[in-house]
Backbone as a printed PyTorch tensor [residue, N CA C, xyz], in Angstrom:
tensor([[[-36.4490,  52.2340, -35.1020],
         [-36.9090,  50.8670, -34.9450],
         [-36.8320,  50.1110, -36.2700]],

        [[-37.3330,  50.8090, -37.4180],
         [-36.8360,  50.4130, -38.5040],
         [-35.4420,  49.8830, -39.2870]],

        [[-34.6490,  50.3220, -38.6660],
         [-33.1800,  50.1690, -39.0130],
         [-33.0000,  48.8910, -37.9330]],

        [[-33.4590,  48.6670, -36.8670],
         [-32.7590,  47.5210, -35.7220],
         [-34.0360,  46.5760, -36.8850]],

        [[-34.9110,  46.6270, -36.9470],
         [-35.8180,  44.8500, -37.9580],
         [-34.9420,  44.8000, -38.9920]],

        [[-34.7260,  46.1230, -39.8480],
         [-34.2070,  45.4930, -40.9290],
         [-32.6190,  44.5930, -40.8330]],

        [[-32.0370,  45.4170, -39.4780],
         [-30.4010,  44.7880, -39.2860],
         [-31.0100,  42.8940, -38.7580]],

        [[-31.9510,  43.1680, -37.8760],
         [-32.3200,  41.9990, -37.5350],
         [-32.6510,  40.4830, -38.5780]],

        [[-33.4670,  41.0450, -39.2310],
         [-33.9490,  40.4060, -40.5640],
         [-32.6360,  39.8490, -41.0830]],

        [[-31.7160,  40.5240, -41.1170],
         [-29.8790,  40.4760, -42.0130],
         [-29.6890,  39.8890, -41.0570]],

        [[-29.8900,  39.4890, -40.0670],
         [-29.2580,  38.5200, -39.0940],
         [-29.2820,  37.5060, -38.9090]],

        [[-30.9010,  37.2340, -39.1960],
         [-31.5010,  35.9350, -39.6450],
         [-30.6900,  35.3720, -40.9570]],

        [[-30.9220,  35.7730, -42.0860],
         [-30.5460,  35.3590, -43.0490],
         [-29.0060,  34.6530, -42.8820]],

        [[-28.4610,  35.5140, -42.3880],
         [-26.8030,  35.3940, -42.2680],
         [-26.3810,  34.1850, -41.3430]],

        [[-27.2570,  33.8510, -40.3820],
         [-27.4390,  33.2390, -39.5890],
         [-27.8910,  31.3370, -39.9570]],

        [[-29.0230,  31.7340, -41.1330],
         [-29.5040,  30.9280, -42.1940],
         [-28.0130,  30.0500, -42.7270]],

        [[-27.8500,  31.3320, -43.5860],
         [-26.6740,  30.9080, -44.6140],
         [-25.4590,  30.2390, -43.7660]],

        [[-24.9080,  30.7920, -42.5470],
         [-24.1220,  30.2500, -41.9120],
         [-24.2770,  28.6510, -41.8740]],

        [[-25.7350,  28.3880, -41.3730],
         [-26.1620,  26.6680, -41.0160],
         [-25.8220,  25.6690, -42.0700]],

        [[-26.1110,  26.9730, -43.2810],
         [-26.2910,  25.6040, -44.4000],
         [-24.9570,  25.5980, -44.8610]],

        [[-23.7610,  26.0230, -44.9700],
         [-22.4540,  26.2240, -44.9820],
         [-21.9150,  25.0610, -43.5040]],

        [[-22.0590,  24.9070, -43.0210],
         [-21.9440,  24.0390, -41.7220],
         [-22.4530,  22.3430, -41.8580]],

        [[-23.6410,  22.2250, -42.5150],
         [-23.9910,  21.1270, -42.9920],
         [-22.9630,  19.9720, -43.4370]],

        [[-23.0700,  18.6570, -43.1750],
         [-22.8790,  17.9470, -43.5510],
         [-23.1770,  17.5060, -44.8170]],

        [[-22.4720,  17.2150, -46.4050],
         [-22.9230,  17.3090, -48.1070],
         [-24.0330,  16.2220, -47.7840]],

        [[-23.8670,  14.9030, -46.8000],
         [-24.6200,  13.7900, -47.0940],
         [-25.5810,  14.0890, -46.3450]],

        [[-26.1760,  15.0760, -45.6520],
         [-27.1380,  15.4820, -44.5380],
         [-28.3240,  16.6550, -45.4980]],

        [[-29.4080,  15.9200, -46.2090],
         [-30.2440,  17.3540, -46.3270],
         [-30.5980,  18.0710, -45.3210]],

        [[-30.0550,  19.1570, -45.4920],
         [-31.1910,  20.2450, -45.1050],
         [-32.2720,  20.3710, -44.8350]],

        [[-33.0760,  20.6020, -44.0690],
         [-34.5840,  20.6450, -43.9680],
         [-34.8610,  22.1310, -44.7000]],

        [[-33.6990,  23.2910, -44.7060],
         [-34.5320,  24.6090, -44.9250],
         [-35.2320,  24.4170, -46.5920]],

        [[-34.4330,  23.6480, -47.2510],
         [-34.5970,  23.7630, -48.6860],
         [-36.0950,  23.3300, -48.7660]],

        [[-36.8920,  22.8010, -47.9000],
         [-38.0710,  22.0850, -47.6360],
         [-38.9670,  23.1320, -47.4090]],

        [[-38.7370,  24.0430, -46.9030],
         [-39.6130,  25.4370, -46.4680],
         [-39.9670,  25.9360, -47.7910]],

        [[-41.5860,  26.4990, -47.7700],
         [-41.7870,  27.6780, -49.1260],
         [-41.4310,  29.0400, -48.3140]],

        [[-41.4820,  29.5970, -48.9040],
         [-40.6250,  30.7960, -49.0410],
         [-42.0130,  31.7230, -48.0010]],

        [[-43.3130,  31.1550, -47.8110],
         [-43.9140,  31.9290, -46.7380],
         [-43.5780,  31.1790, -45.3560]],

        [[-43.0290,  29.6670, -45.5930],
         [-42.8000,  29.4950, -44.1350],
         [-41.2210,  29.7870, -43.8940]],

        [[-40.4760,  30.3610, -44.7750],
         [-39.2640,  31.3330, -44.1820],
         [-39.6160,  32.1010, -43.5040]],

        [[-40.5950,  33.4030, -44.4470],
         [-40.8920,  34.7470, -43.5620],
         [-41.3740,  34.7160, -42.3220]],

        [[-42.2550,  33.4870, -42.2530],
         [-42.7180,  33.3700, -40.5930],
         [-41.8950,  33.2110, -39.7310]],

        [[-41.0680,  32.2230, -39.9330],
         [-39.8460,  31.9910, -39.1250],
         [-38.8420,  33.4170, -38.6470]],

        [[-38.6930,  34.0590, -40.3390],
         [-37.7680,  35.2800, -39.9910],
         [-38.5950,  36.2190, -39.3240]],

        [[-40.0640,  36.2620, -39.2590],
         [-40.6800,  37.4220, -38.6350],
         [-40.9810,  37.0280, -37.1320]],

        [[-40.6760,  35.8780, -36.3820],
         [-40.7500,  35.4660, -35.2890],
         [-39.6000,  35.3540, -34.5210]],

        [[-38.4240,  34.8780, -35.2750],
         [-37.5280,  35.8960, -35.1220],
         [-36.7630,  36.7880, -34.2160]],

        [[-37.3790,  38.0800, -35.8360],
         [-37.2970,  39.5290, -35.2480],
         [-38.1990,  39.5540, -33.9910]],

        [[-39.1120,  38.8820, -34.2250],
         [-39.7430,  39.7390, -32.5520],
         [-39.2200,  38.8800, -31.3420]],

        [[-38.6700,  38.1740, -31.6480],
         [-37.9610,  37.1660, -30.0450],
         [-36.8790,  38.0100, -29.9170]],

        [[-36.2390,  38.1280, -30.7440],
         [-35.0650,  39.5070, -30.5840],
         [-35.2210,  40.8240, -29.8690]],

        [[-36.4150,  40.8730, -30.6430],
         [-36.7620,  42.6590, -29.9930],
         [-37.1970,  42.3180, -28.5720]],

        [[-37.8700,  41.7890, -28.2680],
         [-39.0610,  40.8770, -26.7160],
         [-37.0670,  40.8920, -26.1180]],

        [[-36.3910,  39.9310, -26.2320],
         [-35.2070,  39.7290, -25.9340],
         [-34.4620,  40.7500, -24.9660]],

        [[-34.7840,  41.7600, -25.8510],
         [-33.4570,  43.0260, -26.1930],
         [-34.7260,  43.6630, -25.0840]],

        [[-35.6150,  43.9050, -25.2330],
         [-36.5510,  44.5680, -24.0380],
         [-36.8040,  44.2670, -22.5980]],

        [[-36.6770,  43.0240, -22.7240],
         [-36.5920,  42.3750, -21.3070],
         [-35.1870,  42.4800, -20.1840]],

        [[-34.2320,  42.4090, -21.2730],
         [-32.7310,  42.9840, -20.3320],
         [-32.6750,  44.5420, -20.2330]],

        [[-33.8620,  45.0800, -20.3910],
         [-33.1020,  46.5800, -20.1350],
         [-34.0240,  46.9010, -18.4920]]])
């Protein structure tokens, strides 16, 4: 279970980085606006919509 949060977590991020690569230069960002505890909430809510996700189709 440890190995699927942490791949998950890397998913988020990657997922992150993708958006802001996608952005428009003349369009801020809202993420740059987040402190760095309202990332983790986001990334830890997340992982568990993923996991809830991944549990419900089986």
């Amino acid at each position: 279970m440890d190995s699927q949060v942490t791949q998950l977590r890397k998913n988020f991020y990657q997922q992150v980085q993708a958006d802001k690569k996608y952005t428009m230069p003349e369009v801020c960002s809202t993420l740059s606006l987040l402190t760095e505890e309202e990332l983790k909430q986001i990334e830890q809510v997340w992982v568990e919509l993923a996991i809830w996700k991944k549990s419900q189709s089986h």
